[in-house]
ZAMARBA-969478 format. One record per residue: residue number from 1; residue in three letters; x, y, z of N, C-alpha, C in turn. Coordinates in pm, whole numbers, plus 32768, in hexadecimal, padded with zeros to 4 digits. Layout:
  num  residu   n.x   n.y   n.z  ca.x  ca.y  ca.z   c.x   c.y   c.z
  NUM     ALA     X     Y     Z     X     Y     Z     X     Y     Z
...
END
This chain:
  num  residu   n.x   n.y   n.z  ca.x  ca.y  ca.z   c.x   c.y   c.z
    1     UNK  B3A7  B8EB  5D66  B346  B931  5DB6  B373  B9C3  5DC4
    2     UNK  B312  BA30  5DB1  B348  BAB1  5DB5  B354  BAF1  5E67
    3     UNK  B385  BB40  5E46  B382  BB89  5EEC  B301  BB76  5F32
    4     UNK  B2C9  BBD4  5EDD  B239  BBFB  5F1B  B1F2  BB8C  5F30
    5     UNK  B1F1  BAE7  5EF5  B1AA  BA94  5EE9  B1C0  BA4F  5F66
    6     UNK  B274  BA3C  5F94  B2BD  BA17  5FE6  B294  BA42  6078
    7     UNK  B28F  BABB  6079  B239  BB2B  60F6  B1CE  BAC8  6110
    8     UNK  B192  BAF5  60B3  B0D2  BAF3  60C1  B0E1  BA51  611C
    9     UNK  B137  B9E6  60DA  B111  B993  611F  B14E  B96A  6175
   10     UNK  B1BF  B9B0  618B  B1E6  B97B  622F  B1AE  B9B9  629D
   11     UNK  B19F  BA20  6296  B16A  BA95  62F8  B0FB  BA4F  637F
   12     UNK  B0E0  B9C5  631D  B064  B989  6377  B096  B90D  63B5
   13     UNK  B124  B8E3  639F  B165  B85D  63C6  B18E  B895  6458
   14     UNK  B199  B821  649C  B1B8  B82B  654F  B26F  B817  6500
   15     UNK  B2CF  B840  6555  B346  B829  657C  B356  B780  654E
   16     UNK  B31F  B741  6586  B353  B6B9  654C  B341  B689  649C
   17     UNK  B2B8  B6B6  647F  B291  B6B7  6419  B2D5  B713  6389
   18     UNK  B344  B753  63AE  B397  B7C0  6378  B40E  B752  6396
   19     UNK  B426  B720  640E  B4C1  B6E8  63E5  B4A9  B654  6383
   20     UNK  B42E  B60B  63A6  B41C  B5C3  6331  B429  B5C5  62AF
   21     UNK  B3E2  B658  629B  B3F0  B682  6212  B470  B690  61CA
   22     UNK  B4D5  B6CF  624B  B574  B6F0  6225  B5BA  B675  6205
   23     UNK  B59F  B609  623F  B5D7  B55C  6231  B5C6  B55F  61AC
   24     UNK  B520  B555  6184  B4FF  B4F3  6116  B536  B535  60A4
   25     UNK  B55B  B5E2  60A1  B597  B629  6002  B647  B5E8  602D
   26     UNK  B666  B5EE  60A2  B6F7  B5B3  60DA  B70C  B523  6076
   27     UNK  B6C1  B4E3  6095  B691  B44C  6057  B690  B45C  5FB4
   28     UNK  B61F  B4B6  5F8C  B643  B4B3  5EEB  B698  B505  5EA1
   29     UNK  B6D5  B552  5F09  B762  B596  5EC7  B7CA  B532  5E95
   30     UNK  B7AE  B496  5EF3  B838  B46F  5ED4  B824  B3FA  5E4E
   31     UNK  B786  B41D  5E10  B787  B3C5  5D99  B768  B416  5D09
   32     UNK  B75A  B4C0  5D33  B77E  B50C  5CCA  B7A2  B538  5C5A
   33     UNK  B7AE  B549  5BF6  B815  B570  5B8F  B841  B5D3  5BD3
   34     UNK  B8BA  B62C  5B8A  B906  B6C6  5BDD  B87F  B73B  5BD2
   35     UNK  B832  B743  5B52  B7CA  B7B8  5B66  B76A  B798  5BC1
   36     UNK  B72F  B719  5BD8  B6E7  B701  5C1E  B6DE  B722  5CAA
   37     UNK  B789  B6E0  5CA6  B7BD  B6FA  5D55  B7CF  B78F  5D8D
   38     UNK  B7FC  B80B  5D3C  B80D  B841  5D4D  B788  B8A0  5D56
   39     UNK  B714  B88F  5D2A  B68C  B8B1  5D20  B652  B891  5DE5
   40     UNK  B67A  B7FF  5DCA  B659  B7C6  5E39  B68A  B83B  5ECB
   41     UNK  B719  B82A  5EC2  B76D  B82C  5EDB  B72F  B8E1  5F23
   42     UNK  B70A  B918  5ECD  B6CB  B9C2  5EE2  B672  B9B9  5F34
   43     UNK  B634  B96D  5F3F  B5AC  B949  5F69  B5F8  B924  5FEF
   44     UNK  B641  B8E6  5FFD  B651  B8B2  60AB  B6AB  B93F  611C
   45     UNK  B6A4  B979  60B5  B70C  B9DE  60DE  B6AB  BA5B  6126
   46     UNK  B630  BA7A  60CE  B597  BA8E  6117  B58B  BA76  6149
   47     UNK  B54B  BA0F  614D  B538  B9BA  61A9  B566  B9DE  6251
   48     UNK  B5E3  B998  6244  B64D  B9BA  629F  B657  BA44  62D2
   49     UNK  B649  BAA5  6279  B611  BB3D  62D7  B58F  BB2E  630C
   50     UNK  B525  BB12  62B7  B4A6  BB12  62F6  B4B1  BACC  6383
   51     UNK  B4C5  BA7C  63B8  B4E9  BA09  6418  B537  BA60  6487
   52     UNK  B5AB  BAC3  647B  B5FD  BB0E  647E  B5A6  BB86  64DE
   53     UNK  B599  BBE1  6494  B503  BC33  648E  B493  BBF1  6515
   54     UNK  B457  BB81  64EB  B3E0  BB94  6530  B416  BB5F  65D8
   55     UNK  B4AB  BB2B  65D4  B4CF  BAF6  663A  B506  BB7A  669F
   56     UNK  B52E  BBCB  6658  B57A  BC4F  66AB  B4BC  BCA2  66AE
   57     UNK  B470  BCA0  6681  B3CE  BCDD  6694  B3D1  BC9A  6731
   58     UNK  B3C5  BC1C  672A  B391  BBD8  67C5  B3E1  BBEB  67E6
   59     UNK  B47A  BBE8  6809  B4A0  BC2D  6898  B4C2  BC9F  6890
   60     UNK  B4AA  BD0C  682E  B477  BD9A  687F  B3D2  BD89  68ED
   61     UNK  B3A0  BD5E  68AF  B2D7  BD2F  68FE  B30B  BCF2  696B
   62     UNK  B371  BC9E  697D  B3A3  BC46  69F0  B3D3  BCA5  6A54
   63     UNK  B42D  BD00  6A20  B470  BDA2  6A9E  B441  BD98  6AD4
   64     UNK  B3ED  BDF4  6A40  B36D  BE7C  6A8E  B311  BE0E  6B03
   65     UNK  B2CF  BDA4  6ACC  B285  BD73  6B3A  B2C1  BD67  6BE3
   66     UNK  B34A  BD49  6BA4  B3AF  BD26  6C51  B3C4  BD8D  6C75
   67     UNK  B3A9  BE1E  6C3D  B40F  BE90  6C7B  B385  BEC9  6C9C
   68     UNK  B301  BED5  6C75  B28C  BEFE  6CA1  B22B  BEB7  6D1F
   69     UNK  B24B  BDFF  6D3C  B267  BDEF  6DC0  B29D  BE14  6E20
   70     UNK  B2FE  BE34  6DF4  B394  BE3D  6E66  B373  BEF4  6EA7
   71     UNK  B33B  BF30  6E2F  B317  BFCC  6E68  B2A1  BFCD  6EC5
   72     UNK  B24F  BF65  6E74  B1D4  BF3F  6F03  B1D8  BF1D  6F66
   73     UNK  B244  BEB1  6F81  B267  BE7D  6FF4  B2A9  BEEB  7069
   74     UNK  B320  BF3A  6FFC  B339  BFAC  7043  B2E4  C044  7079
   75     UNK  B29D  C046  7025  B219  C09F  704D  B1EC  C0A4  70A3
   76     UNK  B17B  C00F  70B5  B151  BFD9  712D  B1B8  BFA7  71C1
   77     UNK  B21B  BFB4  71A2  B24B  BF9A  7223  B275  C05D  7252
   78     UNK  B284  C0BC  71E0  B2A7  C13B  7218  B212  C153  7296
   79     UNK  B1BD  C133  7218  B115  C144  727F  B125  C118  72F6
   80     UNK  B129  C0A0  72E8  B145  C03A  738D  B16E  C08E  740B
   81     UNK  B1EE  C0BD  73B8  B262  C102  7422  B220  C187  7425
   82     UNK  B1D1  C1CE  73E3  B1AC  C269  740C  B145  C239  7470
   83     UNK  B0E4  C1E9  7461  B08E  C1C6  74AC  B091  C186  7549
   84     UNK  B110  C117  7532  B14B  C0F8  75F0  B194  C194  761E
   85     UNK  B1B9  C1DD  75CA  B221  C24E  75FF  B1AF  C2A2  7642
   86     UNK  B128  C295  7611  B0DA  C33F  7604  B08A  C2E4  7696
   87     UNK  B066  C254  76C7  B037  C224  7731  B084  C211  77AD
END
């Protein structure tokens, strides 16, 4: 399977559906010839970044979401407090 082919079709697998995938080349690596395996073998290594990659994507999105609550929360309570201070 080439790179680009490899992309195209994981890009649409959930997290579980990607470590499945990593098992089953895991699985036929170990009935291989050496070119085979080592073909294989490239391929899980992709893989394994792609997986890599989209896992460090969601928890940057995971931060930012916690650190853009946490400024709201703090925001609204500065308001709170200008507002009991100014009554």
């Amino acid at each position: 399977m080439k790179e680009k082919n490899l992309l195209d079709d994981i890009e649409s697998k959930s997290p579980e559906e990607l470590n499945n995938l990593a098992n089953k080349i895991i699985d036929n690596l170990e009935k291989k010839s050496l070119e085979d395996f080592v073909q294989e073998y490239q391929e899980l290594i992709k893989l394994n970044n792609y997986i890599e990659k989209k896992f460090q994507q969601e928890t940057r999105s995971i931060s930012k979401k916690t650190k853009d609550k946490i400024d709201q929360i703090i925001n609204y309570g500065k308001k709170t407090k200008k507002t009991i201070q100014k009554s």
